[in-house]
Structures are given as C-alpha cells and as structure tokens.
C-alpha positions as a printed Julia matrix, in Angstrom:
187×3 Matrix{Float64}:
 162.05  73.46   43.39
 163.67  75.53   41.01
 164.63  78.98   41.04
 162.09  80.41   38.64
 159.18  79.17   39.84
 156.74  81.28   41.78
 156.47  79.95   44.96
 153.25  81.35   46.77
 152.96  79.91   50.42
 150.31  81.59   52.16
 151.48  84.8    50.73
 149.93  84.32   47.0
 146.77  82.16   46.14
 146.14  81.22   50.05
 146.11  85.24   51.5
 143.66  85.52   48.53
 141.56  82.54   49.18
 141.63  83.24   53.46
 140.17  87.19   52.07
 137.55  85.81   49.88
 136.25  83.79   53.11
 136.42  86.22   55.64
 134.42  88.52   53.2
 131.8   85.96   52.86
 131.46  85.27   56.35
 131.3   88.54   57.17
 128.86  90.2    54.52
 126.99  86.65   53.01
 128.41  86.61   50.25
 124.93  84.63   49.04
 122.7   87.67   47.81
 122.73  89.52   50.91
 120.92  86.89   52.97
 123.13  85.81   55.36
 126.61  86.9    56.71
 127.97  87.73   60.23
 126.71  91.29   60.55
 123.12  90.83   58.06
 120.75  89.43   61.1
 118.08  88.36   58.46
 116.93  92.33   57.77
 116.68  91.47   53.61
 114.12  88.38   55.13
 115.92  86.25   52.49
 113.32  83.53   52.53
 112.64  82.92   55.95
 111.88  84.61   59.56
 114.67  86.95   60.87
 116.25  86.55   63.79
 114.17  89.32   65.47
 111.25  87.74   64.35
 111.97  84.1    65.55
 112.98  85.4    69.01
 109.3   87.72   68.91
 107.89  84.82   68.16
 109.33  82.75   70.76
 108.63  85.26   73.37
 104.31  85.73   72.13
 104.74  81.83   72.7
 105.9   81.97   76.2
 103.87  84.9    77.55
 100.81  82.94   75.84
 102.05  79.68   77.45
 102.21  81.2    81.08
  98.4   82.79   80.52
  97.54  79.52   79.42
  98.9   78.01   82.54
  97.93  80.94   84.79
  94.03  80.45   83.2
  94.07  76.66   84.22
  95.18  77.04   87.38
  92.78  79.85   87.84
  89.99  77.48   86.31
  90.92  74.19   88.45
  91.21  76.75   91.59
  88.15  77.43   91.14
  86.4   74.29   90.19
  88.12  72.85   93.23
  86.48  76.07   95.56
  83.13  74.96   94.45
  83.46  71.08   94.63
  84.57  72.21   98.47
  81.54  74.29   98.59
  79.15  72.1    97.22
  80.96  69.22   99.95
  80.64  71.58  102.3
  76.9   72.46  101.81
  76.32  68.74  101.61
  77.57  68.33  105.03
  75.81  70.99  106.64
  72.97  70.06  104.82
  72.9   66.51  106.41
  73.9   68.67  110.0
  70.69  70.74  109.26
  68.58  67.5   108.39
  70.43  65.37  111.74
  68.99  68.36  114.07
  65.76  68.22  112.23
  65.22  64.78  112.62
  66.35  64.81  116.51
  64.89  68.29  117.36
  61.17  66.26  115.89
  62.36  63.21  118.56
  62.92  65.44  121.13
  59.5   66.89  120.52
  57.47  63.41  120.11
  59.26  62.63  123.46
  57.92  65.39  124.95
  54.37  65.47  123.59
  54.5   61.71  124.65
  55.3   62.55  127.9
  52.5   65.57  128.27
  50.01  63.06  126.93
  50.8   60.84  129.3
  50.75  63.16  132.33
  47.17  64.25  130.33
  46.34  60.82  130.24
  47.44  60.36  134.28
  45.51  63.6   134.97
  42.04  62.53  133.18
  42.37  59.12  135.21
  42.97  60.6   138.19
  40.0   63.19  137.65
  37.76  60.03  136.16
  38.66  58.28  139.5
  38.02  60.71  141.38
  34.31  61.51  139.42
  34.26  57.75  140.31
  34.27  57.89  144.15
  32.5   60.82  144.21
  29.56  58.84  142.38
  30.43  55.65  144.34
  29.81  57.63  147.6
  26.25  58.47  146.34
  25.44  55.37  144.85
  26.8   53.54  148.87
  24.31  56.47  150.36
  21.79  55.78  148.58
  21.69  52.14  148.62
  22.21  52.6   152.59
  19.23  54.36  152.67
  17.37  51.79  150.78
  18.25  49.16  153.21
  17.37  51.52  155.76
  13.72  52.09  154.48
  13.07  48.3   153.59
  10.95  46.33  155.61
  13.35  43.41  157.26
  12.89  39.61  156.33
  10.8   37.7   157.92
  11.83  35.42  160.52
  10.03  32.27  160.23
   9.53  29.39  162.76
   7.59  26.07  162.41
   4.99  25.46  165.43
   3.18  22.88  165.47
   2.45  18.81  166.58
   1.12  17.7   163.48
   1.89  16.72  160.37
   0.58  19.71  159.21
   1.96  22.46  160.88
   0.99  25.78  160.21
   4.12  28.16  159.85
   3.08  31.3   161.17
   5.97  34.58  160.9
   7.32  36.19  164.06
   8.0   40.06  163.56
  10.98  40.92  165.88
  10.29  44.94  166.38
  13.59  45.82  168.07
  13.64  49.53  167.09
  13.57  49.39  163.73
  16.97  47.45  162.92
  19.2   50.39  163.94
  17.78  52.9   161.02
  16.87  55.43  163.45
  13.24  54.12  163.42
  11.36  52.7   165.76
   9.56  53.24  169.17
  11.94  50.69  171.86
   9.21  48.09  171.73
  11.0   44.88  171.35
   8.15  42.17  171.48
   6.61  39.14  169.68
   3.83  39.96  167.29
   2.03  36.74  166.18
   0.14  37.18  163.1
C-alpha cells in the first residue's frame, strides 16, 4: 500500500455502513413500517402485532366454547339415549309383571272355578241322593201296595188240564199288611 492512500478499515466506509444498519433495524428504515421498536402501530399494510395476537386469542377462547358446547351437546345426547334405554327397560319390567301378574290371576280364577265347579258337583250330587232317596221310597212303596204275582200250578190228568192260580196269603208279603192267615185259596 502506499503511504498516501486512505486506508479506511472498519474505521471509514465500514463504521458508516455498520450505522446505517443498525438505524434501519432499529427504526425501519422502510417508511415507518417495520423496525425493532415500530410493533406494526403505522398498520403498514397488514395486521399489527397486537392485532394478530387478539386475533389469535378470540380464536382460542372461541375454540374452547366450541369444544365446551359439544361436549355439553354429546353429554347430553348421551343422558337421554341412557334415559330413553333406561325407560325401555323398565318399560319391558312394567310389561314382564303385567303379563305374569295376568298369569298369576288366570291361575287363580282357574283354580276358584274349579273349586266352584267341585262345589256345584258336590251340591248336584248331593240334590242327587236326596232325589234318589225319594225316588227308592217311593218305588218301595209301590212294590209294597202291588198285588204279588201269581203263583201258578198245573193240576190235572188230562190232556187238557185246567191251570187254576193258588193265592199264597202269608201276611201280605212283609208290607205291614195282612191279617196272619196263611192258607190256600183256590179260585
């Protein structure tokens, strides 16, 4: 190098250059839309920082309602599917009892008819002998009041014998009739 040249190491053009940057970084340098210390308050174009972060935030909270409103809506969807289960089965409970509550009942009305049915046979039979018992009296006093059968013998030598009846009067065939007289009456 030679002596009369201006030598400018990081002291000249470079200190000048490394200023120039700082100052852009730090104010934006680009029409007061961006820089270190400008958080987007010029809205150069596009959302602010604030705003993107509001943003995100009205996006979350409305995310967990969201979330908070389905599982209030599937909470309760499942409560009445386990209601309307639960009516089912106490429905079918209701109708089981019905159904054996109406068995237990034909059993029992089966059973009182037949005991109604025993009773009326046993009252029928006993109508029965009742009439039985007057029907044997009666036809015991029939027999009693009937004039006995004729006892017939054949006398006789010839060929043509004359059959004459014999009347055995021996008090009346035990009737309670009759006089002792226990003879032959020829007639």
């Amino acid at each position: 190098m030679a002596d009369g040249e201006m030598h400018m190491g990081f002291g000249g053009y470079g200190f000048l250059i490394t200023i120039i940057l700082v100052l852009l970084i730090l104010f934006g340098g680009m029409g007061n839309c961006g820089g270190l210390f400008n958080r987007g308050g010029n809205n150069c174009g596009g959302p602010s920082v604030w705003e993107v972060e509001r943003r995100e935030l009205i996006d979350s909270a409305q995310t967990q309602y969201r979330i908070i409103d389905e599982n209030r809506r599937s909470t309760e969807i499942l409560g009445a599917q386990m209601r309307n289960q639960w009516d089912a089965e106490q429905g079918e409970k209701i109708f089981d009892l019905k159904i054996d509550a109406l068995a237990r009942q034909n059993h029992y009305e089966a059973q009182i008819l037949a005991k109604d049915a025993t009773i009326e046979r046993m009252t029928l039979a006993a109508n029965m002998d009742k009439k039985f018992d007057t029907l044997a009296a009666a036809i015991a006093d029939i027999r009693c009041n009937m004039l006995p059968r004729p006892q017939v013998y054949g006398i006789g030598t010839s060929c043509n014998a004359i059959i004459t009846p014999q009347f055995q009067l021996n008090g009346g065939g035990g009737c309670g009739y009759g006089n002792g007289y226990n003879g032959v009456v020829v007639g």
